[in-house]
C-alpha positions as a LaTeX table, in Angstrom:
\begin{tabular}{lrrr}
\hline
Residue & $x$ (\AA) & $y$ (\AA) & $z$ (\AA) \\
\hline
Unk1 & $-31.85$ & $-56.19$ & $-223.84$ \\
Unk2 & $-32.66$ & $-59.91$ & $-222.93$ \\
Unk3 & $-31.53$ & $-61.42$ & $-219.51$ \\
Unk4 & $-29.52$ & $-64.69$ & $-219.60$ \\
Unk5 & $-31.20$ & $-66.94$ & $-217.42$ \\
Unk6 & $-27.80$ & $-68.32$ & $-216.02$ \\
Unk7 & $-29.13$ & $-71.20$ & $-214.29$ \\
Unk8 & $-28.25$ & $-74.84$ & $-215.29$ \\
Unk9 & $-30.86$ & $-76.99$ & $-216.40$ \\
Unk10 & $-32.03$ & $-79.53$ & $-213.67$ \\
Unk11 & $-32.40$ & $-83.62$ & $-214.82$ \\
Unk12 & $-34.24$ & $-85.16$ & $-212.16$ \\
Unk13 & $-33.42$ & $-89.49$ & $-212.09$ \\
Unk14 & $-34.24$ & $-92.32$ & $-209.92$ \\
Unk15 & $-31.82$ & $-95.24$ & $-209.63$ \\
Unk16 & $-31.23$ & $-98.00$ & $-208.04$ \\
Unk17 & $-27.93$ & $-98.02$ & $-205.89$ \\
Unk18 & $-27.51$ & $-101.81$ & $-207.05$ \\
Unk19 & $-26.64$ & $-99.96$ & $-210.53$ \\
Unk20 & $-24.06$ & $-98.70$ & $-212.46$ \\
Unk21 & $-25.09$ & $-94.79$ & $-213.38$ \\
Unk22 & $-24.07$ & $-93.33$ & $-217.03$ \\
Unk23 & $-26.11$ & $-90.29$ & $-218.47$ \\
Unk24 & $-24.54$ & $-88.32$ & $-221.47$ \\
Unk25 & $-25.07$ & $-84.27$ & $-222.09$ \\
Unk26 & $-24.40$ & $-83.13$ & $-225.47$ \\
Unk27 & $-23.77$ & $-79.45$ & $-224.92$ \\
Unk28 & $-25.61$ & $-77.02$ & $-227.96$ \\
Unk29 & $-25.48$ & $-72.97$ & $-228.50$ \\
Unk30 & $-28.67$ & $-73.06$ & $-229.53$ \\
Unk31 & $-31.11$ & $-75.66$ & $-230.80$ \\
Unk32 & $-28.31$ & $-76.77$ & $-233.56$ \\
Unk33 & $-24.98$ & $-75.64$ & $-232.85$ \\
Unk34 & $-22.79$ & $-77.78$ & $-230.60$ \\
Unk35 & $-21.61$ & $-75.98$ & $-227.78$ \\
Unk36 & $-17.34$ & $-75.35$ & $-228.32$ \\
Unk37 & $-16.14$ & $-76.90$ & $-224.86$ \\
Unk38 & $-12.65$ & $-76.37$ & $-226.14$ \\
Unk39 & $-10.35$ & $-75.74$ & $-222.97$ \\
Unk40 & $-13.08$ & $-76.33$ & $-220.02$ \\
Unk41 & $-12.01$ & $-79.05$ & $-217.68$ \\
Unk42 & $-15.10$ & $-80.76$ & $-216.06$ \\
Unk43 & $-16.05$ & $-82.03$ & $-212.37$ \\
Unk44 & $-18.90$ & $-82.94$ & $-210.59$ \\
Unk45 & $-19.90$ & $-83.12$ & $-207.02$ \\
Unk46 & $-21.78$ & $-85.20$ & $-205.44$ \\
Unk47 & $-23.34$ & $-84.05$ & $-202.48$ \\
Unk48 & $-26.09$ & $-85.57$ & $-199.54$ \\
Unk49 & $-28.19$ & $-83.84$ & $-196.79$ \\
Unk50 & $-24.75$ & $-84.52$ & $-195.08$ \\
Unk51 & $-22.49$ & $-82.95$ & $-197.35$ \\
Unk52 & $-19.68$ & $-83.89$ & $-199.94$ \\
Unk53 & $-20.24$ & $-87.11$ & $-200.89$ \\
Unk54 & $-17.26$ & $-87.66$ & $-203.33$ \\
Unk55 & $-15.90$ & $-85.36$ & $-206.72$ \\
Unk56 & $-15.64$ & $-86.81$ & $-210.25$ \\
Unk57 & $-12.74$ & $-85.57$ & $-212.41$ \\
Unk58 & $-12.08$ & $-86.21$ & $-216.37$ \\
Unk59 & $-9.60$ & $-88.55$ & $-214.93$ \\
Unk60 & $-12.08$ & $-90.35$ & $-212.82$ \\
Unk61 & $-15.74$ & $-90.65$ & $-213.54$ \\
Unk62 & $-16.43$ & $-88.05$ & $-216.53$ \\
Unk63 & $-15.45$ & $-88.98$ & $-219.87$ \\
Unk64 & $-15.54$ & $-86.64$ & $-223.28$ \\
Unk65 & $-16.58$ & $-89.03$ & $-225.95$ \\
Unk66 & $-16.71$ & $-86.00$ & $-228.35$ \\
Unk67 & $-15.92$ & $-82.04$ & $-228.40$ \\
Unk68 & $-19.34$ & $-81.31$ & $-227.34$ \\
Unk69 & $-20.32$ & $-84.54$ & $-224.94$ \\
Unk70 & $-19.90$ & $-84.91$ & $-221.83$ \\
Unk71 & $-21.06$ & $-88.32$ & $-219.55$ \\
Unk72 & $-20.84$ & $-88.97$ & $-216.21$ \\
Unk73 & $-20.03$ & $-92.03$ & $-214.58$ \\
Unk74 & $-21.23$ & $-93.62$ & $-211.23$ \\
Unk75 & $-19.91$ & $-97.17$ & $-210.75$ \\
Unk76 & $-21.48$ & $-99.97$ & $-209.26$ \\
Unk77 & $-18.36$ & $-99.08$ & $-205.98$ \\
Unk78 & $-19.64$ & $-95.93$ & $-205.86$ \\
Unk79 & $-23.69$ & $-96.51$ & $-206.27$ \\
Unk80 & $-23.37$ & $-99.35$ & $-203.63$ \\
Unk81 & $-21.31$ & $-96.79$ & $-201.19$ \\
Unk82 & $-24.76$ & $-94.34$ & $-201.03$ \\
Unk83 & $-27.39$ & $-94.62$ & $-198.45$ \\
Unk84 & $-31.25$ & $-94.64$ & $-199.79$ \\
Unk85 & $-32.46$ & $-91.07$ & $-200.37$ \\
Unk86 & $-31.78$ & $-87.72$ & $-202.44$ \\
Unk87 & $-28.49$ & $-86.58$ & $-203.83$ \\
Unk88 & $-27.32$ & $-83.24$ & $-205.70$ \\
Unk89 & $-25.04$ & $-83.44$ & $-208.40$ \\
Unk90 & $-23.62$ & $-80.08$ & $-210.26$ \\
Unk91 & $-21.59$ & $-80.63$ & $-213.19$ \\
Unk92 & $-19.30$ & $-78.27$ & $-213.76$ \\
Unk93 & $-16.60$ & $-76.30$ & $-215.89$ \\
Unk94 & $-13.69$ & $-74.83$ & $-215.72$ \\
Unk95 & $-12.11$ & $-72.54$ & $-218.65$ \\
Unk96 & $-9.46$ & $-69.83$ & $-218.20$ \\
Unk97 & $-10.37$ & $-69.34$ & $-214.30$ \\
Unk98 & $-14.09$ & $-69.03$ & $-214.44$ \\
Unk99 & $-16.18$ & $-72.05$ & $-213.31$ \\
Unk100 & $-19.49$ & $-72.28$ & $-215.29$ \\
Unk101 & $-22.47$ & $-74.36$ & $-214.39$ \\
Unk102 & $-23.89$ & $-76.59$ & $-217.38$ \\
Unk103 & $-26.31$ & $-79.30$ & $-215.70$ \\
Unk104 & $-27.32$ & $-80.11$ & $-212.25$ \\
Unk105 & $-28.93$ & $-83.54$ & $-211.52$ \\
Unk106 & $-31.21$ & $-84.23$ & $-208.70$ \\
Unk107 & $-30.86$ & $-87.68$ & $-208.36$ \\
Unk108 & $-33.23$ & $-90.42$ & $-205.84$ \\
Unk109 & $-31.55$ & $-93.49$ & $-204.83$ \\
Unk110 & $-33.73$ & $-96.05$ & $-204.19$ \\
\hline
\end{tabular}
């Protein structure tokens, strides 16, 4: 019997806090398959070396341009609102009470 490594894939970016941030994830199975993401409800967090740093909801800073898509959003408000330095963003979702983990960016604000 095989393990399941659990863990979400890390996407390490540098950006400019002058910018607006958009990265897409298209979710697969397997090489091929698009991932069903029927019924999960997504959020991401944001977080510093001093905590929280602010939550993005479906309603406000993800968007689903297709079933198996998700983007996330980081306007040029919010980029101009972080200090210089390293972030943590997991990107999460939510499906009949379990939360599951599907990519977590380590991001570098320069």
């Amino acid at each position: 019997m095989t393990q399941q490594d659990l863990t979400p894939p890390v996407d390490r970016i540098k950006i400019s806090r002058r910018e607006h941030f958009s990265r897409a994830y298209e979710m697969l199975q397997d090489e091929k398959t698009p991932q069903d993401l029927t019924g999960y409800v997504f959020r991401a967090e944001l977080a510093g070396v001093k905590g929280l740093v602010f939550t993005l909801t479906e309603s406000a800073g993800i968007t689903r341009p297709n079933a198996n898509t998700i983007v996330v959003n980081l306007n040029t408000i919010q980029m101009g609102e972080l200090s210089v330095g390293s972030y943590s963003m997991l990107l999460t979702g939510d499906r009949l009470g379990e939360r599951e983990a599907f990519v977590k960016l380590d991001i570098q604000v320069e």
